[in-house]
C-alpha positions in Angstrom: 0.0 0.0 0.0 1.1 3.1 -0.6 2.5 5.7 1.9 2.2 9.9 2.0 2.6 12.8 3.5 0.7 15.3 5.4 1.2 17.6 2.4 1.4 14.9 0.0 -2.0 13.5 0.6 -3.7 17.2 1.0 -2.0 18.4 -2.3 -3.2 15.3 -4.3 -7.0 15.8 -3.0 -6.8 20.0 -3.1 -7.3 20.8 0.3 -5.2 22.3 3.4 -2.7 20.0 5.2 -4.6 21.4 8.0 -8.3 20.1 6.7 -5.9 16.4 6.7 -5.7 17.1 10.7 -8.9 18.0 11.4 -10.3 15.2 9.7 -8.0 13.1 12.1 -9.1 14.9 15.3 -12.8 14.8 14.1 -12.3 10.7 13.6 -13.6 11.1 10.1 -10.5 9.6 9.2 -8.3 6.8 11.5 -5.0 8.2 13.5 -2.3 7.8 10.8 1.1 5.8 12.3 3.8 8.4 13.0 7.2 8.2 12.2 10.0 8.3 14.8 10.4 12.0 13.7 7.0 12.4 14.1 6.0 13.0 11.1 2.1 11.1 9.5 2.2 8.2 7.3 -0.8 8.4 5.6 -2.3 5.4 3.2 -3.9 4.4 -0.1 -7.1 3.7 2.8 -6.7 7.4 4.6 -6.6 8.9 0.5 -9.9 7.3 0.0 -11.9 7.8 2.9 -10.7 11.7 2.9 -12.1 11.2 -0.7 -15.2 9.6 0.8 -15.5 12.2 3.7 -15.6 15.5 1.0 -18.7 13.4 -0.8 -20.9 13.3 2.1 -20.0 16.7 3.4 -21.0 18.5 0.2 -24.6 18.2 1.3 -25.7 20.6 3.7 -28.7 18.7 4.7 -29.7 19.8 8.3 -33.3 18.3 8.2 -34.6 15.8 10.8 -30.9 14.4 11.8 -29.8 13.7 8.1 -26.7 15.9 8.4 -25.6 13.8 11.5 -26.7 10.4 10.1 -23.9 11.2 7.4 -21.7 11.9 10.0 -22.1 8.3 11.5 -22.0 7.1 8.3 -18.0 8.7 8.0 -17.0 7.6 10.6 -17.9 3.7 10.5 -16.0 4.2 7.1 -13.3 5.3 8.8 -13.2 2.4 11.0 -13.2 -0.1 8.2 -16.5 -1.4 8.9 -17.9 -1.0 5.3 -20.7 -3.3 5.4 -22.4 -1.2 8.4 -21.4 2.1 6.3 -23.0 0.7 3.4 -26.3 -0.2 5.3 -26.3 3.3 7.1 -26.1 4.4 3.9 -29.0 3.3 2.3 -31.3 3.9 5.7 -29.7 7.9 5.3 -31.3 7.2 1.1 -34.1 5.9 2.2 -34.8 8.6 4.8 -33.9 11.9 2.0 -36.8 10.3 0.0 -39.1 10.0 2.6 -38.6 13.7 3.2 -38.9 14.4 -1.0 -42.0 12.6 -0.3 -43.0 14.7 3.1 -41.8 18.1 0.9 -44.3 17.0 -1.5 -47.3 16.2 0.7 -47.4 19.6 2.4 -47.2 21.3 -0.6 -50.4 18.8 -1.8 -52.0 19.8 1.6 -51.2 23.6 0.7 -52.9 23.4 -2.5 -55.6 21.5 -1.3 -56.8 24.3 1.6 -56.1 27.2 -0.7 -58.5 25.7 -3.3 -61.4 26.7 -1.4 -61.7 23.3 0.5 -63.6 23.7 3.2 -65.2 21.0 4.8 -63.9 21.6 8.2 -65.0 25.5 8.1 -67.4 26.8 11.2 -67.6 29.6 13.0 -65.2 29.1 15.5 -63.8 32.0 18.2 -60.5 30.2 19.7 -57.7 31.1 22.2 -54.3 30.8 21.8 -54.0 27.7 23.9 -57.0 26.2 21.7 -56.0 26.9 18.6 -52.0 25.1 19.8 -54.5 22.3 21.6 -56.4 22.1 18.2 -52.8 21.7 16.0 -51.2 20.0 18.2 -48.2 22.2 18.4 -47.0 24.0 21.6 -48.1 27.9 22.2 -44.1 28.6 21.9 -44.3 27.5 18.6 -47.5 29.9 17.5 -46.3 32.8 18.7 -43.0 32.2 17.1 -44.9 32.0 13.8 -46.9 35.0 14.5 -43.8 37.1 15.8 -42.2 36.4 12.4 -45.0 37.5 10.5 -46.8 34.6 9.3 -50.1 35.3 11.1 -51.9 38.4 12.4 -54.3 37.8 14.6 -57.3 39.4 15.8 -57.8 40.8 19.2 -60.8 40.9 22.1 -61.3 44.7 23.2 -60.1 43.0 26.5 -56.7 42.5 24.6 -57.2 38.7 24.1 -56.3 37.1 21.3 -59.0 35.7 19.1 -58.2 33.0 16.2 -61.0 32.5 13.8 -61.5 29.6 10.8 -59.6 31.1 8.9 -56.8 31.5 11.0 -56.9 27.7 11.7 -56.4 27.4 7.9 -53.5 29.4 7.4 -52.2 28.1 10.1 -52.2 24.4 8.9 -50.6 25.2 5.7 -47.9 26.5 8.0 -47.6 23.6 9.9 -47.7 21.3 7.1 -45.0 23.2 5.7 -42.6 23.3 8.9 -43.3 19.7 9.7 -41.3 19.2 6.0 -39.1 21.6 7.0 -39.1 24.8 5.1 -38.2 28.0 6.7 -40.5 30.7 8.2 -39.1 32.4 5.3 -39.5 30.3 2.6 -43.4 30.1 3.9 -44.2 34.1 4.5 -43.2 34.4 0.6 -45.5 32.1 -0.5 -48.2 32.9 1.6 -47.4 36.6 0.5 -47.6 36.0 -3.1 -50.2 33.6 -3.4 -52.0 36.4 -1.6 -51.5 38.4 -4.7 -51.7 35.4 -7.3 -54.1 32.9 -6.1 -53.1 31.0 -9.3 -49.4 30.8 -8.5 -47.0 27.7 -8.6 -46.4 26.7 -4.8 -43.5 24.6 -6.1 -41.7 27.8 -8.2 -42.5 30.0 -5.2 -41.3 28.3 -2.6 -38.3 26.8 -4.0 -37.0 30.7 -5.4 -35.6 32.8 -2.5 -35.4 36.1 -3.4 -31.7 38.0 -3.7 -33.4 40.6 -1.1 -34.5 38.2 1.7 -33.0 38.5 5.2 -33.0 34.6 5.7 -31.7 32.2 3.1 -31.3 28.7 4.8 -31.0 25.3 3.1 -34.4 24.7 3.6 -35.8 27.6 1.2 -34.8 24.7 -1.7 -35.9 21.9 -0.2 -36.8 19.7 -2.7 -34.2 20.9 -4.6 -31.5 20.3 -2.1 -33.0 16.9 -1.3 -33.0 16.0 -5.2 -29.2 16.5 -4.8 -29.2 15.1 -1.7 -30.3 11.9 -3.2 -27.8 11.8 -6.4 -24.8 12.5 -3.4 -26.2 9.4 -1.4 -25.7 7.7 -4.3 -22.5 8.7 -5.1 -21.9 7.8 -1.6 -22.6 4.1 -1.8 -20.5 3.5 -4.9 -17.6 4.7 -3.3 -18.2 2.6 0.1 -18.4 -0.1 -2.7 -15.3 0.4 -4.2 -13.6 0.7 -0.8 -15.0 -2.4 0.0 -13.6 -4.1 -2.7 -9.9 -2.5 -2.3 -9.8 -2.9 1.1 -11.1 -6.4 1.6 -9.4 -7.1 5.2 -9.5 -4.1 8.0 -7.3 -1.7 7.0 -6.9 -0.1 10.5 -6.0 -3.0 11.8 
């Protein structure tokens, strides 16, 4: 197997002899044997899984513990186990197309209350711990929402707030929406235009973040992002395949 250098092995991938030693210190990569001067004797194994490493960081995937499940996934390469890599691997696929499919559904559930459904309509008067009782999300959580915009509500002359059916409405579009994971931004610009344009695309609006907006996170692209995220898991496991096949035995050991 062949042997390198600190510099040698950061030079051939394109990064910073001192990216090499923070992969080390992380344990994205395993402790390299030293020689008497000190100096790291890196492998053909350390090349590859600093290879591997780069692959799965590319995606900034923050989204219901997928950025740490590739994580995991790093570092059981790095141990040589490349069968349980391999299998964490296709659970963290698996996973980025259950949330393509979760991305999807909200928008769905979007459409389908901004068509005019409404089955569930009544008159109904509710307060803020009703309405959170009613969604089942916590009273933190709505006025967080309605401190960033998304929701103005009504008030009693005694200063309580009042939310009304159509309150409830917007608000499940926004919940449907943050339970897939797009940002209070991402959701006050669609709610905004399709206020002006009833006959928008959700999928255009929500998926284009404006050069002027104050927040631009990961999740504004969603189901962009996660489209990528899928080609990069895939990319993934072919690479944990051909490690596998280089490095039949251990190669830590």
């Amino acid at each position: 197997m062949n042997t390198y250098k600190t510099s040698e092995i950061a030079h051939s991938i394109g990064i910073h002899p001192n990216t090499v030693r923070l992969y080390e210190e992380l344990e994205l990569i395993p402790r390299p044997k030293r020689k008497k001067n000190g100096y790291r004797v890196f492998t053909d194994f350390h090349m590859e899984q600093i290879k591997f490493a780069r692959i799965a960081l590319k995606i900034e995937v923050l989204q219901n513990g997928l950025r740490k499940q590739a994580i995991t996934i790093i570092k059981t390469s790095a141990l040589g186990d490349f069968a349980k890599a391999i299998s964490l691997t296709k659970h963290y696929l698996q996973q980025i197309r259950n949330e393509q499919e979760n991305a999807e559904e909200a928008i769905a559930i979007t459409e389908k209350l901004l068509s005019g459904d409404r089955r569930e309509a009544s008159a109904v008067s509710l307060s803020r711990k009703e309405a959170a009782d009613y969604l089942q999300i916590s009273m933190d959580t709505l006025r967080n929402w309605e401190m960033n915009g998304l929701l103005t509500v009504k008030r009693k002359q005694n200063g309580y707030r009042v939310y009304t059916d159509e309150d409830i409405r917007r608000l499940k579009i926004i919940r449907s929406l943050r339970c897939a994971n797009y940002s209070l931004s991402a959701i006050l610009r669609m709610l905004n235009t399709l206020s002006q344009n009833p006959g928008a695309d959700i999928r255009l609006v929500i998926d284009t973040p404006k050069e002027n907006d104050d927040i631009i996170s990961v999740c504004d692209k969603l189901l962009t992002s996660l489209q990528y995220a899928e080609q990069n898991a895939k990319i993934m496991l072919s690479h944990l395949y051909k490690m596998k096949k280089q490095f039949p035995a251990n190669p830590t050991l």
